[in-house]
C-alpha positions as CSV (number, residue, x, y, z in Angstrom):
1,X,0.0,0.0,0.0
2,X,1.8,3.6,-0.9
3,X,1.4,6.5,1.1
4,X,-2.0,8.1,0.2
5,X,-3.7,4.7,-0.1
6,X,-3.0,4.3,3.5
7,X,-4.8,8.0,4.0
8,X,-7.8,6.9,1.9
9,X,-8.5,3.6,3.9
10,X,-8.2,5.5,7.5
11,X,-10.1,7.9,6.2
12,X,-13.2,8.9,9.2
13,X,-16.8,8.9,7.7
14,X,-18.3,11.3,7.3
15,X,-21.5,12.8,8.1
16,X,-23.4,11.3,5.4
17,X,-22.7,8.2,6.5
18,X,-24.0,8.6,9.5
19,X,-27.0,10.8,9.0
20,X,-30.6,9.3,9.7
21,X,-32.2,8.1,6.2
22,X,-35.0,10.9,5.8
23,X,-33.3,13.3,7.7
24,X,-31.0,16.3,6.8
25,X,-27.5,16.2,8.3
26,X,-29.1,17.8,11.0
27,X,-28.0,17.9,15.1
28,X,-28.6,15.2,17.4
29,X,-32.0,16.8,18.7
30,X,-33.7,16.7,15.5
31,X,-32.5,13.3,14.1
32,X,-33.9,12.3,18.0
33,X,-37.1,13.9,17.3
34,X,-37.5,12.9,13.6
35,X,-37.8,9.3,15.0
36,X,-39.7,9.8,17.6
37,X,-42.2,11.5,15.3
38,X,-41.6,8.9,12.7
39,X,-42.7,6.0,15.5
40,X,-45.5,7.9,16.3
41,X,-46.9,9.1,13.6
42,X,-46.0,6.1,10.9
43,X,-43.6,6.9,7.9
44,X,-46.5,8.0,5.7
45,X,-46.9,11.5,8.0
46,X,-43.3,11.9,8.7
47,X,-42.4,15.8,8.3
48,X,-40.3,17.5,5.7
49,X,-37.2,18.2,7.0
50,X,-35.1,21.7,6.8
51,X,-38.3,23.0,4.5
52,X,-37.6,26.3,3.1
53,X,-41.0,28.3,3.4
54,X,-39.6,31.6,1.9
55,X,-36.8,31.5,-1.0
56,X,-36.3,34.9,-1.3
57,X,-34.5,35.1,2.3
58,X,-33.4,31.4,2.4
59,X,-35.1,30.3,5.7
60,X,-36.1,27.3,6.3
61,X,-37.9,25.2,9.2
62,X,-35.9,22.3,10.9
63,X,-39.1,20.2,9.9
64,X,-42.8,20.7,8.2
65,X,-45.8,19.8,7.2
66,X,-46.0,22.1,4.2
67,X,-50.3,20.7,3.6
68,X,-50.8,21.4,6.8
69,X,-48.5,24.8,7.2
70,X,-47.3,23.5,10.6
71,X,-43.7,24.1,11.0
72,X,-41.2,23.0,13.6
73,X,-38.3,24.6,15.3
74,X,-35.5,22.5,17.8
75,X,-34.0,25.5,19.6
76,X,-30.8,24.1,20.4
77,X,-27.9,25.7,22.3
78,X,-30.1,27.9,24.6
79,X,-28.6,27.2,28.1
80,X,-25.0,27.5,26.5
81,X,-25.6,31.0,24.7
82,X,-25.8,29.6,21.6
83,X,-27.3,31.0,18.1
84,X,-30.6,30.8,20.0
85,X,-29.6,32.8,23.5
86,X,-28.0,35.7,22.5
87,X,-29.7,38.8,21.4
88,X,-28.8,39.0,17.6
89,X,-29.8,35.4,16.7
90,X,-32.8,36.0,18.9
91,X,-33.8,39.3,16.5
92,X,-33.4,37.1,13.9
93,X,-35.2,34.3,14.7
94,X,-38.1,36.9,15.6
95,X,-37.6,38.2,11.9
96,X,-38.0,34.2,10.5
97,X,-41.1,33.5,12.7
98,X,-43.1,36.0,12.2
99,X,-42.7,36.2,8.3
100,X,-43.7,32.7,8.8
101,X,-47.0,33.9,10.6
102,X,-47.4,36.5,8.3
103,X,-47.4,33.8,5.5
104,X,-49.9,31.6,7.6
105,X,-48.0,29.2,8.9
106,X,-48.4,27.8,12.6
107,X,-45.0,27.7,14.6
108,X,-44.0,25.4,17.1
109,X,-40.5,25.7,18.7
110,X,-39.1,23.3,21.3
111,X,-36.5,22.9,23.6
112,X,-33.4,20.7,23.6
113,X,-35.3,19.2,27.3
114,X,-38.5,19.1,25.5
115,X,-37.4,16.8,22.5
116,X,-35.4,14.4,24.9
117,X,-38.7,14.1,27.2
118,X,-41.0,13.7,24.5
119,X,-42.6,16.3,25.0
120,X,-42.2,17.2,21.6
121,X,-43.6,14.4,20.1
122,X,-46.3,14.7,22.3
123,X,-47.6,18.4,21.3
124,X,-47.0,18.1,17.5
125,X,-49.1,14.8,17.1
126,X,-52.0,16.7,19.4
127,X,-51.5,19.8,16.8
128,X,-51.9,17.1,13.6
129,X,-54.8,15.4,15.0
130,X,-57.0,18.3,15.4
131,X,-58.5,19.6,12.1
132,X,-58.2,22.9,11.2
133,X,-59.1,25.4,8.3
């Protein structure tokens, strides 16, 4: 074996490899909630994940419904002063969510606590099996 055939065979994998089928190479939280949803709710209604809702800015939901306009948010990194806790990525994620509202869509957002409990799971199925208009 030369020298970079030895690099290509120790070579790590890499995130696609390891990424949940169905789900973007997302974090841990949302490949945990993506099967918890996908147990729950069978693999028929199993969300759209990292949906973008408006193309002119480029956002995008961490998962949807887009039939439904339900969209779901995993706010990671809030008890470290992540993206989430700090006051710029909190205007912006103000900015994102209510353009969402504006363009009718129904928000729900979830803590990293809330997805490991279930909790999660538990308040989007109760959203999808109410009907609505």
């Amino acid at each position: 074996m030369t020298g970079w055939q030895s690099k290509v065979v120790r070579r790590k994998p890499t995130k696609r490899a390891t990424k949940a089928v169905g789900v973007s190479a997302g974090s841990v939280l949302e490949r945990t909630l993506y099967m918890q949803l996908r147990a729950v709710l069978g693999p028929l209604n199993v969300p759209v994940s990292e949906y973008r809702f408006d193309p002119p800015r480029r956002w995008r939901f961490d998962f949807a419904w887009p039939s439904r306009k339900l969209a779901v948010e995993v706010e990671g990194g809030i008890w470290v002063h992540g993206r989430h806790g700090r006051g710029a990525g909190m205007e912006s994620d103000m900015e994102k969510y209510n353009r969402a509202t504006v363009l009718g869509w129904a928000v729900l957002r979830f803590s990293p606590g809330g997805v490991k409990n279930g909790n999660a799971c538990r308040e989007i199925e109760a959203w999808l099996a109410h009907d609505r208009v």
